[in-house]
DRENTOR-352771 format. One line per 2 residues: number of its first residue (from 1); their letters; for each residue x, y, z of C-alpha. Coordinates in nm, 2 decimals. Example, Ala and Ser with C-alpha at 12.3 -4.5 7.8 and 13.67 -1.06 7.14 Angstrom:
BEGIN
1 = AS = 1.23:-0.45:0.78 | 1.37:-0.11:0.71 $
END
This chain:
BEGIN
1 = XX = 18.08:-5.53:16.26 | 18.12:-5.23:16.50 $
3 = XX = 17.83:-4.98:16.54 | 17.93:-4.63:16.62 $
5 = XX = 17.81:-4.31:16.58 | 17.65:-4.09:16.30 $
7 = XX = 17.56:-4.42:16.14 | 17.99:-4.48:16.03 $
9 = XX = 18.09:-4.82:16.12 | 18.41:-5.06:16.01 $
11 = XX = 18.38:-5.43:15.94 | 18.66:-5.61:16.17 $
13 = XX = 18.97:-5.77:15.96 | 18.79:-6.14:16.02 $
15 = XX = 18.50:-6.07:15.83 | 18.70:-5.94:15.54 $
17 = XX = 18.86:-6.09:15.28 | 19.17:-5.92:15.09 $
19 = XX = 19.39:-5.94:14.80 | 19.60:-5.67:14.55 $
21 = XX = 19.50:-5.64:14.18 | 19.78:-5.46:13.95 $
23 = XX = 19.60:-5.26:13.63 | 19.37:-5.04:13.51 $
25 = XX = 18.99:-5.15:13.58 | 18.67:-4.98:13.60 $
27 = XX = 18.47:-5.06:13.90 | 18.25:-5.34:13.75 $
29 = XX = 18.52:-5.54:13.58 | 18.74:-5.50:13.92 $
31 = XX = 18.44:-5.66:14.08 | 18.35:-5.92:13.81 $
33 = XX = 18.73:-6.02:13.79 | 18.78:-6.06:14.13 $
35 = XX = 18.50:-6.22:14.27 | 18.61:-6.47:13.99 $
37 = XX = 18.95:-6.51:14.08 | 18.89:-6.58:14.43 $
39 = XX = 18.57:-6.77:14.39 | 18.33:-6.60:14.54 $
41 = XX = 18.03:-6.74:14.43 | 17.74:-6.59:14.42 $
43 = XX = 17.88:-6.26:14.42 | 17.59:-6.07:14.46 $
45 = XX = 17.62:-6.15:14.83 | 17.97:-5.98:14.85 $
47 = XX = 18.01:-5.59:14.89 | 18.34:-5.48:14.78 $
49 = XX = 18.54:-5.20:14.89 | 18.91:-5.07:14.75 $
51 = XX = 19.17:-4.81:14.73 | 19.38:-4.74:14.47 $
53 = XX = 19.77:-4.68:14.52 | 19.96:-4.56:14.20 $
55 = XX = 19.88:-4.90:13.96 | 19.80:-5.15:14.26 $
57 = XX = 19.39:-5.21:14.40 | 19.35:-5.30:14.75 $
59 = XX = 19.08:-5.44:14.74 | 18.83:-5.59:15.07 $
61 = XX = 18.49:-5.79:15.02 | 18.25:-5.84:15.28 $
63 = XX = 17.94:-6.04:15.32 | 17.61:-5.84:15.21 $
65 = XX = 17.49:-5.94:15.57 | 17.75:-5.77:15.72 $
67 = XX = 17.63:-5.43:15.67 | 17.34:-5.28:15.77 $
69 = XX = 17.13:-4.95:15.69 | 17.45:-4.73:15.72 $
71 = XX = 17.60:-4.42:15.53 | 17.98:-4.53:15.55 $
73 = XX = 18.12:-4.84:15.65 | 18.49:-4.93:15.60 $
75 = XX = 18.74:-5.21:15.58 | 18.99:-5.20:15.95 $
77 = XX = 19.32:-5.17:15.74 | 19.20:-4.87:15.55 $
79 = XX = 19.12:-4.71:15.92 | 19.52:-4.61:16.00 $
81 = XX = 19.53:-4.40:15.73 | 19.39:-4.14:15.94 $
83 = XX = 19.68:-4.15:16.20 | 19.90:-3.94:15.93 $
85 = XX = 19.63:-3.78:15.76 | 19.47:-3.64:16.07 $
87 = XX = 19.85:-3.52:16.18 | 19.81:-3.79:16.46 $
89 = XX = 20.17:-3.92:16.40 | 20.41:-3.71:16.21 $
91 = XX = 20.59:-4.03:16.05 | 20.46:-4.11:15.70 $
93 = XX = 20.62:-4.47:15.71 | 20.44:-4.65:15.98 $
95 = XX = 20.34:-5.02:16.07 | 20.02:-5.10:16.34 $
97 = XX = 20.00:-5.45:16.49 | 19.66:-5.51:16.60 $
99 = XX = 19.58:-5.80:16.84 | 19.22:-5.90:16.87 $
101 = XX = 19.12:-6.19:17.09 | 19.07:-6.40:16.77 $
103 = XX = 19.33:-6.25:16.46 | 19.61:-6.05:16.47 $
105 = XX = 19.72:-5.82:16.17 | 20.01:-5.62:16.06 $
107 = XX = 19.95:-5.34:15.83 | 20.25:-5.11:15.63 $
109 = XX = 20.17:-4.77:15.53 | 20.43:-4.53:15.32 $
111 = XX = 20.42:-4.19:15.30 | 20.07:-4.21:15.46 $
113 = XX = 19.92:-4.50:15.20 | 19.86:-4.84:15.21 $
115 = XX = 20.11:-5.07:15.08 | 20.04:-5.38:15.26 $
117 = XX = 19.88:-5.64:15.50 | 20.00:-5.94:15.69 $
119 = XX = 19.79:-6.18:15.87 | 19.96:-6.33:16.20 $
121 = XX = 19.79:-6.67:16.23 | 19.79:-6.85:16.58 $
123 = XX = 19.91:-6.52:16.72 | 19.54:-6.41:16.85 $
125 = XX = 19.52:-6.33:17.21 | 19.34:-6.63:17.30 $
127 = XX = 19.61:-6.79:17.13 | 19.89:-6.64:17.34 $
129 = XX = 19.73:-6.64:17.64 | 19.75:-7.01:17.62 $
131 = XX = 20.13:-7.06:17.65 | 20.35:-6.99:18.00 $
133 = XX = 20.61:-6.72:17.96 | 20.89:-6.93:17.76 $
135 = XX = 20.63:-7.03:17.51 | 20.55:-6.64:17.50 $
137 = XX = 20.87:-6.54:17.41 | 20.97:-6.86:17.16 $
139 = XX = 20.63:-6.72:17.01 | 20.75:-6.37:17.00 $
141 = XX = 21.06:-6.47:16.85 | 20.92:-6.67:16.53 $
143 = XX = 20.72:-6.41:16.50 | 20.96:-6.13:16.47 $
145 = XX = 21.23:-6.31:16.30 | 21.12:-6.63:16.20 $
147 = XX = 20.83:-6.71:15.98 | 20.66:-6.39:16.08 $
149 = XX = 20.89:-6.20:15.90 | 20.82:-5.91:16.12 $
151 = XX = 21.13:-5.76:16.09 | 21.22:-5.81:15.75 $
153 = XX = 20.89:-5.62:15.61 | 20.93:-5.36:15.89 $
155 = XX = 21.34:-5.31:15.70 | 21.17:-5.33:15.36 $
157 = XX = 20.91:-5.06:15.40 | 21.15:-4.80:15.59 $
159 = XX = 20.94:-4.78:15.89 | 20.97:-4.53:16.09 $
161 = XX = 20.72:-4.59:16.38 | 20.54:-4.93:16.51 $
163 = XX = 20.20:-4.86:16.67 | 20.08:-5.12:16.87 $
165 = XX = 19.69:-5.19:16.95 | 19.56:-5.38:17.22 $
167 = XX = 19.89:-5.53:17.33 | 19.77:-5.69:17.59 $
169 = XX = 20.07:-5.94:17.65 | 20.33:-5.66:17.58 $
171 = XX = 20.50:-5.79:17.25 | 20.63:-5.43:17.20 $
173 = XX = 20.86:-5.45:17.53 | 21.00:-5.79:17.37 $
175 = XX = 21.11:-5.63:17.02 | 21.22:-5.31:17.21 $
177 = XX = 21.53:-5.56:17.31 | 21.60:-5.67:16.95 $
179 = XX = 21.55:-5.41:16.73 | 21.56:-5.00:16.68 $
181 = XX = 21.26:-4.86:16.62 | 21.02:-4.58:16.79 $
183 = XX = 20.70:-4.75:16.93 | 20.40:-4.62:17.02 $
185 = XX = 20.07:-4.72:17.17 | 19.72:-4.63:16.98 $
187 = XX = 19.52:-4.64:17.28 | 19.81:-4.33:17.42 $
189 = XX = 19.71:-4.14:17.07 | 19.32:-4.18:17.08 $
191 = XX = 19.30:-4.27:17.48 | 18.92:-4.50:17.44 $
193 = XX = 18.75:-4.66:17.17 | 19.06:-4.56:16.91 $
195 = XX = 18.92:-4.77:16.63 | 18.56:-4.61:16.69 $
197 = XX = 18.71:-4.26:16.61 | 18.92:-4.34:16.36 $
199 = XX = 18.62:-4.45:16.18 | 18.45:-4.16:16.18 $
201 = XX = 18.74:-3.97:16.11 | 18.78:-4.17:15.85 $
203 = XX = 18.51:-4.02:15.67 | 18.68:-3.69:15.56 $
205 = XX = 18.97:-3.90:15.42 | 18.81:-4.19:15.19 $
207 = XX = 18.66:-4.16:14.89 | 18.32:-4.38:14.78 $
209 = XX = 18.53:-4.66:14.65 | 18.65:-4.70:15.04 $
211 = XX = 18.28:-4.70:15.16 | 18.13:-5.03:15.17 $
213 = XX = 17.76:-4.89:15.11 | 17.80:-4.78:14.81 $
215 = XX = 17.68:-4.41:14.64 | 17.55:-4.45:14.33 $
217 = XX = 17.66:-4.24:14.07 | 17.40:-4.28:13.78 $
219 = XX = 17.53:-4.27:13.44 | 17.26:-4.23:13.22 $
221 = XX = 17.23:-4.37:12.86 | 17.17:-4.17:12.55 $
223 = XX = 16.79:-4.34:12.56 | 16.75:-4.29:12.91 $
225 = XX = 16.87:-3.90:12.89 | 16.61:-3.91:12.58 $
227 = XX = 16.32:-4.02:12.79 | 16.43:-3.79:13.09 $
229 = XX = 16.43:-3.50:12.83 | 16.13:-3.60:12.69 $
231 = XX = 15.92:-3.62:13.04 | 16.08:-3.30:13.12 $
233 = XX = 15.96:-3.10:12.85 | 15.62:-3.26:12.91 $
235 = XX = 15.64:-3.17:13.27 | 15.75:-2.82:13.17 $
237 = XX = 15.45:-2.77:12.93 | 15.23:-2.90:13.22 $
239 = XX = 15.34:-2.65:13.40 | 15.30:-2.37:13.12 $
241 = XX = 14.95:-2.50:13.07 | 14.84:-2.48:13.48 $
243 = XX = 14.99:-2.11:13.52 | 14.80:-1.98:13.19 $
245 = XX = 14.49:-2.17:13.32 | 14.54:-2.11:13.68 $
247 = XX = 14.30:-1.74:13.71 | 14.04:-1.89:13.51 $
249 = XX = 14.05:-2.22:13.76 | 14.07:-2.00:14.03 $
251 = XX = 13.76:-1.77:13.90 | 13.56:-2.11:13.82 $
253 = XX = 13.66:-2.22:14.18 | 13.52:-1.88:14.36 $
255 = XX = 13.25:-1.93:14.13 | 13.17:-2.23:14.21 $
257 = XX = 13.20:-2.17:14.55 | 12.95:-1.89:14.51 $
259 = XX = 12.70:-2.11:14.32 | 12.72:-2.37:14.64 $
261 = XX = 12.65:-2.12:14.91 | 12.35:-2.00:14.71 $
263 = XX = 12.21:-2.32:14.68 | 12.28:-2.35:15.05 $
265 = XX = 12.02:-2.02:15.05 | 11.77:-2.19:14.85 $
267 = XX = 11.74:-2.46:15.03 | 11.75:-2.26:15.33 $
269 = XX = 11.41:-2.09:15.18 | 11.26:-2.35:15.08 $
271 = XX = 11.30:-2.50:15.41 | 11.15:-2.20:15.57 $
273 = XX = 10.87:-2.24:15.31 | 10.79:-2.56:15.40 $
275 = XX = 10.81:-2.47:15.78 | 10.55:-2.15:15.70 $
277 = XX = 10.34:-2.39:15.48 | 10.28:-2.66:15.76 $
279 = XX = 10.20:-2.35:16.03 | 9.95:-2.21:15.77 $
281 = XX = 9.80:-2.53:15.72 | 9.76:-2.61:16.10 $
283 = XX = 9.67:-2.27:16.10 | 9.39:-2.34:15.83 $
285 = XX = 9.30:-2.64:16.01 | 9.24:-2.48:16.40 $
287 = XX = 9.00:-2.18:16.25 | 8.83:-2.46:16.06 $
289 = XX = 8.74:-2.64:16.37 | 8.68:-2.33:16.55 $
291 = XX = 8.43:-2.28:16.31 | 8.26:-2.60:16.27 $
293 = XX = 8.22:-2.53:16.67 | 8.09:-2.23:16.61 $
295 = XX = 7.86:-2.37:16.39 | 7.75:-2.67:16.62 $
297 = XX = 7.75:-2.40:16.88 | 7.50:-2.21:16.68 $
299 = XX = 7.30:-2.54:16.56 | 7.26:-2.63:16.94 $
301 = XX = 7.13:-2.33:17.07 | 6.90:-2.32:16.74 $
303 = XX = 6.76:-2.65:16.86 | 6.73:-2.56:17.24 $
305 = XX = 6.48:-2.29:17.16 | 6.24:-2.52:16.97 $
307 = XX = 6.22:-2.77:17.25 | 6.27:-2.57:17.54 $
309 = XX = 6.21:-2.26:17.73 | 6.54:-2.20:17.96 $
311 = XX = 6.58:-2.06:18.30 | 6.86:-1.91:18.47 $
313 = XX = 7.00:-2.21:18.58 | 6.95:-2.48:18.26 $
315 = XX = 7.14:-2.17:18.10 | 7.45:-2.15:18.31 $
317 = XX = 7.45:-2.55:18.27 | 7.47:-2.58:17.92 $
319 = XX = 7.69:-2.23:17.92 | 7.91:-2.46:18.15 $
321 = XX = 7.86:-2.77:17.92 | 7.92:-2.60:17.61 $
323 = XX = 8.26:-2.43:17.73 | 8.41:-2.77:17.78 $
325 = XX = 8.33:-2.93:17.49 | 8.48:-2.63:17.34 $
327 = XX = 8.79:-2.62:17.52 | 8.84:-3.02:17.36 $
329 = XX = 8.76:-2.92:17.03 | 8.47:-3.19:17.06 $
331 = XX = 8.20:-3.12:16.80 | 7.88:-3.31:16.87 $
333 = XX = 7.58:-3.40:16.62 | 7.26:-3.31:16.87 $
335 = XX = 7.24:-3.21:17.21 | 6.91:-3.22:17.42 $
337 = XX = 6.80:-3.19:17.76 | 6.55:-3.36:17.95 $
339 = XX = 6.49:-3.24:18.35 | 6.87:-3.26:18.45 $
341 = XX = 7.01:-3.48:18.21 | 7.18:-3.38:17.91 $
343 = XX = 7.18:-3.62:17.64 | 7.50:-3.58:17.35 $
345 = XX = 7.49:-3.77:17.01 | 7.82:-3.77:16.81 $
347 = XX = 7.95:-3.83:16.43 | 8.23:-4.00:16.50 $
349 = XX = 8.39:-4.28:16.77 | 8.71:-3.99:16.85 $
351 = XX = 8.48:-3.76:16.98 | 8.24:-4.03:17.13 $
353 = XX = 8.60:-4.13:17.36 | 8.72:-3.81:17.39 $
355 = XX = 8.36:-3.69:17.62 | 8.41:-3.98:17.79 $
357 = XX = 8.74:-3.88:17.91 | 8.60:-3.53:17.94 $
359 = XX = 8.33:-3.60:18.25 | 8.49:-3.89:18.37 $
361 = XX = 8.55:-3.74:18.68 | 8.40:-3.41:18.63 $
363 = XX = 8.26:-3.27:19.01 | 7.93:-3.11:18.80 $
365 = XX = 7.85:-3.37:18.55 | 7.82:-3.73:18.62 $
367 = XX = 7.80:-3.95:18.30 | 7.46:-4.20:18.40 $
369 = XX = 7.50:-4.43:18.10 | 7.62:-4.42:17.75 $
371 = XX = 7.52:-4.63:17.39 | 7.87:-4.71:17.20 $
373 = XX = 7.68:-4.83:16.92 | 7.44:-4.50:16.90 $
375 = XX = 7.72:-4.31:16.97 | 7.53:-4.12:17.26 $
377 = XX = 7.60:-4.04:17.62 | 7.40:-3.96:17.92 $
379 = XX = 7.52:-3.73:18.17 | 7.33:-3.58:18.49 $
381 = XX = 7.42:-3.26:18.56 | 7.38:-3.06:18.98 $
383 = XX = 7.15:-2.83:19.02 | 7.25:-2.66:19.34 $
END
């Protein structure tokens, strides 16, 4: 099969298989019939292709797996058509001889239709190319008058024109010396790939039944147009149904909408809430402590005047003392002093460790010893 363009293609005259049919047929029964009468079994694996002249079919199968995904793809024969239709050749009686390196075919148009085809066994190119010049011409001759018949059918369908394709071995300069007739090369008509454009010329000038890929044309059944005119008026009052409903879904849509970005507020709020609520409490917590160390503060200086009348300096110590316990949020349970050694009791362990860390390298109090199980620690303070 020849690929050319716009997805046209022809299948060559070996892979096709012809015959004539006389009668009126529709398409199946043409198929069904002949697929019968030529035994081509199973027949779903054959495509068929035809055209119809007056009462006579033409008709070409193919192999299924001859075709590919194509739009239009046409038996060879049927391609010549085009030469009178396209005003190629002014001659509505012509023959074309077409030599192919395998087959060679004759086909016999009148008044631009198809009204025949010959087959030309052992007259291929390869098959001609095999014999010396004598053997040539013997060949020729046979072929012409013999039991070719070349001549008689080219008498019996009035010819008016032979077109020769691909005449390699020049058969046309060999009947120019036995017979009358105008000749003419395709390849001087259509100059390269002749066949290639004729095929997609071919395209304005035959119909469906020509196509191997096949259009379908669905014919529906009174059922079937039933059903389709039932699902149609469903689908119609579907469609009624969505435009009379279709402002309130749009409303409930907007509203809905609405609804979600206020929920996206709330949350918002809430969030924020939560936020302020957590500040307040660490709020709530910090101005406790300050005051429990206000208190202790207060309790500490309550219990320095009982056991101890200060001087200047013993007061900018425990001033001094005082102020960084403060800074650490370290609340103590009793505090005394005793010459220049300060002596802190605490509640818990956290405060115990936190002092600890406090004057561990403090330059104006030294820590001297310390009681992990009493919870106390002894610190020796400078007295410059």
């Amino acid at each position: 099969m020849k690929k050319i363009k716009n997805q046209i293609t022809f299948i060559p005259f070996n892979q096709l298989i012809y015959t004539q049919k006389q009668g009126e047929f529709d398409n199946d029964l043409l198929f069904i019939n002949t697929t019968k009468e030529l035994n081509l079994t199973p027949a779903f694996k054959y495509q068929m292709s035809f055209i119809k002249q007056n009462n006579t079919y033409h008709i070409f199968f193919t192999l299924v797996e001859n075709l590919k995904s194509f739009k239009f793809c046409y038996p060879e024969p049927l391609l010549f058509k085009v030469l009178f239709d396209e005003k190629l050749i002014k001659e509505s009686n012509f023959a074309l001889i077409n030599f192919n390196e395998n087959f060679t075919f004759l086909t016999f148009y009148q008044n631009g239709n198809l009204c025949a085809i010959k087959n030309l066994p052992q007259f291929s190119l390869e098959d001609i190319s095999l014999k010396n010049q004598n053997e040539k011409e013997k060949l020729f001759y046979e072929i012409l008058f013999e039991q070719g018949r070349v001549l008689e059918l080219l008498k019996y369908y009035k010819t008016q024109i032979f077109i020769f394709y691909n005449d390699k071995f020049k058969f046309s300069q060999f009947l120019v010396k036995h017979i009358d007739i105008s000749f003419l090369n395709l390849e001087n008509i259509l100059k390269e790939n002749s066949l290639e454009k004729l095929s997609v010329l071919a395209q304005k000038h035959l119909n469906n039944d020509a196509n191997f890929i096949k259009i379908t044309k669905t014919n529906f059944t009174p059922y079937l147009k039933i059903i389709i005119f039932f699902l149609l008026c469903y689908c119609f009052s579907l469609a009624i149904l969505f435009l009379k409903n279709y402002s309130s879904y749009k409303e409930n849509k907007i509203t809905k909408e609405y609804n979600q970005n206020l929920n996206y507020e709330f949350q918002s709020i809430i969030k924020k809430n939560n936020n302020t609520s957590q500040e307040n409490q660490e709020l709530v917590s910090m101005i406790n402590n300050q005051k429990l160390l206000l208190k202790q503060n207060e309790n500490i200086l309550l219990e320095l005047n009982k056991n101890f009348i200060p001087n200047q300096d013993q007061t900018h110590i425990l001033f001094e003392f005082i102020s960084l316990l403060n800074q650490k949020n370290i609340q103590i349970s009793t505090l005394n002093l005793s010459n220049y050694t300060i002596i802190v009791s605490f509640h818990n362990k956290d405060n115990f460790k936190k002092t600890l860390e406090l004057f561990d390298n403090n330059s104006l109090f030294k820590i001297i010893d310390k009681n992990e199980i009493a919870l106390k620690i002894f610190l020796d303070y400078k007295n410059d």
